[in-house]
C-alpha positions in Angstrom: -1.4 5.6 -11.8 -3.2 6.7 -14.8 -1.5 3.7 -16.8 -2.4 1.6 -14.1 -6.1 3.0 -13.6 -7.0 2.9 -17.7 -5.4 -0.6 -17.7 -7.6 -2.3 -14.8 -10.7 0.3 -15.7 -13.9 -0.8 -13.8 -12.2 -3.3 -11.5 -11.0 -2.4 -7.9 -7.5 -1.3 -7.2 -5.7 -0.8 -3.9 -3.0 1.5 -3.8 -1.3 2.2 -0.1 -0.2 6.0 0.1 2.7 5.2 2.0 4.4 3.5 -0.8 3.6 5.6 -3.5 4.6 8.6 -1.1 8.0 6.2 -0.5 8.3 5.5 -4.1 7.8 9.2 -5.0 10.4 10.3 -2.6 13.0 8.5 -3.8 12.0 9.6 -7.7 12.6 12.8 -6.0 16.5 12.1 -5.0 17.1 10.8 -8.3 15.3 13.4 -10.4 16.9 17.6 -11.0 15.3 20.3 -12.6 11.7 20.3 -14.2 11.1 16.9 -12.7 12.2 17.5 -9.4 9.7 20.1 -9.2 7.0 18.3 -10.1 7.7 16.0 -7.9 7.7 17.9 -5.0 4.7 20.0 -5.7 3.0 16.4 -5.4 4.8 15.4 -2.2 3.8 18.8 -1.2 7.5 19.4 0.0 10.1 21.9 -0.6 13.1 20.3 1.8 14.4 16.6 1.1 16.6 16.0 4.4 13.4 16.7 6.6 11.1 15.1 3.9 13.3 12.1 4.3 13.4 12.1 8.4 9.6 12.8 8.6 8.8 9.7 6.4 11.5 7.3 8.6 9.5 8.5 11.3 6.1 7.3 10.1 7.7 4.0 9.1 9.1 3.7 12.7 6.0 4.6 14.1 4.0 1.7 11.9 7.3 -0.9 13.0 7.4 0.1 16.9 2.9 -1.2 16.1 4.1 -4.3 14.7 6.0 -4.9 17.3 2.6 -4.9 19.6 0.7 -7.1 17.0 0.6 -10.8 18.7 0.1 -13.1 15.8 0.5 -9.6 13.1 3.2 -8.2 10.9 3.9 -5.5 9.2 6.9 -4.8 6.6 8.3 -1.6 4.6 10.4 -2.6 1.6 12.0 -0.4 -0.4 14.4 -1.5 -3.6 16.0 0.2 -6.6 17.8 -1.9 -9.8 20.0 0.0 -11.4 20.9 -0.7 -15.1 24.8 -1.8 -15.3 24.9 0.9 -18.6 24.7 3.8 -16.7 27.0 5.5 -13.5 25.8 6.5 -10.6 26.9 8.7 -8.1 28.1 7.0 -4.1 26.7 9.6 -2.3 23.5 9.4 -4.2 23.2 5.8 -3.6 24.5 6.2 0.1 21.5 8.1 0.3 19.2 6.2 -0.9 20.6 3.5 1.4 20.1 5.1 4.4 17.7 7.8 4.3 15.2 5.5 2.6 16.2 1.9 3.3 16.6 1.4 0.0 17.9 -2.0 -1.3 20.4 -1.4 -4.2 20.7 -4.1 -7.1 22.7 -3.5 -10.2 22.5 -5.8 -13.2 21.0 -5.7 -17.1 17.4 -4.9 -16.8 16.8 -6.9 -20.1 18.1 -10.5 -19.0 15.8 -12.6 -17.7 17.7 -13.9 -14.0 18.1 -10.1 -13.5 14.5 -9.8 -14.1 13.7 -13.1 -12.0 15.6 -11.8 -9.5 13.4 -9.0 -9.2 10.2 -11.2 -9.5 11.5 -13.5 -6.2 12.3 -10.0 -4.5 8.5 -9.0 -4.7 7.3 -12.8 -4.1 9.8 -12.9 -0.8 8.9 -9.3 0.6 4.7 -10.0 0.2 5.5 -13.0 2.2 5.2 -14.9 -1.1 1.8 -13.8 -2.2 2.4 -12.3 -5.4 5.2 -13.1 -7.5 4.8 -10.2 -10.5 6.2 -11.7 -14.1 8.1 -8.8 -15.5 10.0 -10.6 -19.0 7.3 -9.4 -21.0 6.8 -6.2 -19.6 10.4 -4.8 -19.5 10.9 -6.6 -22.3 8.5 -4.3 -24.7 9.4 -1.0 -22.9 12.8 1.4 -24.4 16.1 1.2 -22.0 15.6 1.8 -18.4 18.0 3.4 -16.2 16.5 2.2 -13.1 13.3 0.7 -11.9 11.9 1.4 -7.7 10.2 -1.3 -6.5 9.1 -1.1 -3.0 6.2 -3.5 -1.0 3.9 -3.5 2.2 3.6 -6.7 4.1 0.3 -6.3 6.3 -1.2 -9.2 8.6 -3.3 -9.2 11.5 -6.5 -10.7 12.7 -9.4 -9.3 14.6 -9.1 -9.5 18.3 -12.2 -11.4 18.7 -12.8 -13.5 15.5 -16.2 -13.5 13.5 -16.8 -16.8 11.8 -18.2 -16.7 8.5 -21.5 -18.5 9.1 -22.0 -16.3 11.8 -21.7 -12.9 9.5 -24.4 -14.9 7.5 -26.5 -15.1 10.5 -26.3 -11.4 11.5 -27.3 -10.4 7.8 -30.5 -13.0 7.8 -30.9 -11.2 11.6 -30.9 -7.9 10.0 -33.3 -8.5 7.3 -35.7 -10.0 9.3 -35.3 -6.5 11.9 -35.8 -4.6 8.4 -39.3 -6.6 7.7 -40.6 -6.6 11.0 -40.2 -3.1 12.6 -41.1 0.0 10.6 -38.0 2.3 10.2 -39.1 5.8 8.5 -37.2 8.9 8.4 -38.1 11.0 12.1 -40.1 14.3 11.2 -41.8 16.2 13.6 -39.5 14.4 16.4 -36.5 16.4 17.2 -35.2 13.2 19.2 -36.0 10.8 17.1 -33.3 9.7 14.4 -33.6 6.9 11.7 -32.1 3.5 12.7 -28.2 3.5 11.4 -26.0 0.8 9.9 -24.3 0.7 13.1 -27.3 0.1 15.5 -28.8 -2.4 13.1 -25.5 -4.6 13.5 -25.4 -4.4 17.0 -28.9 -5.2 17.2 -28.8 -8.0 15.1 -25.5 -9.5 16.7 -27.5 -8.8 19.9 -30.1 -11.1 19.0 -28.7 -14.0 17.2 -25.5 -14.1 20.9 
């Protein structure tokens, strides 16, 4: 995140907790000693098996909503690409497959289909809306043993749609509300408080219905 953060520095970045918390979780299967500690500390967890169940259960919790969005959705993905140089343990894997829904791939993280494959993974699980390019970056880093990838797939709409002229006609609305009435801060009035944000909308929506 720091990489990330002194990479993009003064533009806006969205991170969702969940997969960073998903992401970290996994690290923390794969990772012993020092590492694993750290880890933790940051997950704020001692126990894996009920850090595991407790974070299935939050990802139910978000599917069972989708399920209730009408024209919505709303996808966990989780995937880990293992280099074919190394071994890795069944159970671990096994695991990672079903405490985590973790998508196992295993190939040379240096070729290019390998690295397209992951590409089209990201592109297919974002509901093809970013496809990342990762030849160059692999490319310049040392040996990997394995990279996580994991995505969230969000889509809804408000229940009752605002058209963008209209938002344009609340804000002109709201100005002229500004320029017209006097708004000061209340003093001596104990009832009195200062017009919100929230009261100006409605007001403005109010007048321009």
């Amino acid at each position: 995140l720091v990489q990330v953060s002194s990479d993009h520095e003064g533009e806006n970045i969205i991170y969702a907790p969940l997969n960073l918390y998903l992401s970290l979780s996994t690290l923390n299967e794969l990772s012993e000693g020092e590492a694993k500690a750290e880890i933790q500390e940051a997950l704020n967890i001692s126990d894996a098996k009920d850090n595991a169940l407790e974070l299935n259960t939050a990802i139910s919790i978000l599917e069972k909503r989708r399920l209730r969005l009408p024209i919505g959705r709303l996808y966990v993905n989780n995937s880990l690409w293992l280099s074919d140089e190394f071994n890795y343990q069944d159970d671990l894997l096994n695991t990672l497959q079903s405490n985590y829904r973790t998508e196992i791939y295993k190939g040379d993280l240096k070729n290019r289909d390998f690295q397209n494959l992951m590409s089209n993974w990201v592109y297919e699980k974002t509901n093809f809306a970013f496809q990342p390019n990762y030849n160059e970056s692999l490319d310049k880093l040392d040996p990997l043993a394995f990279i996580c990838l994991n995505t969230l797939d969000f889509y809804n709409e408000w229940s009752t749609p605002f058209e963008e002229e209209d938002t344009k006609t609340v804000d002109a609305m709201k100005k002229r509300i500004l320029n017209f009435f006097d708004t000061p801060n209340p003093v001596s009035d104990p009832i009195t408080t200062k017009l919100t944000e929230h009261d100006l909308q409605i007001a403005a929506k109010a007048a321009v219905a």
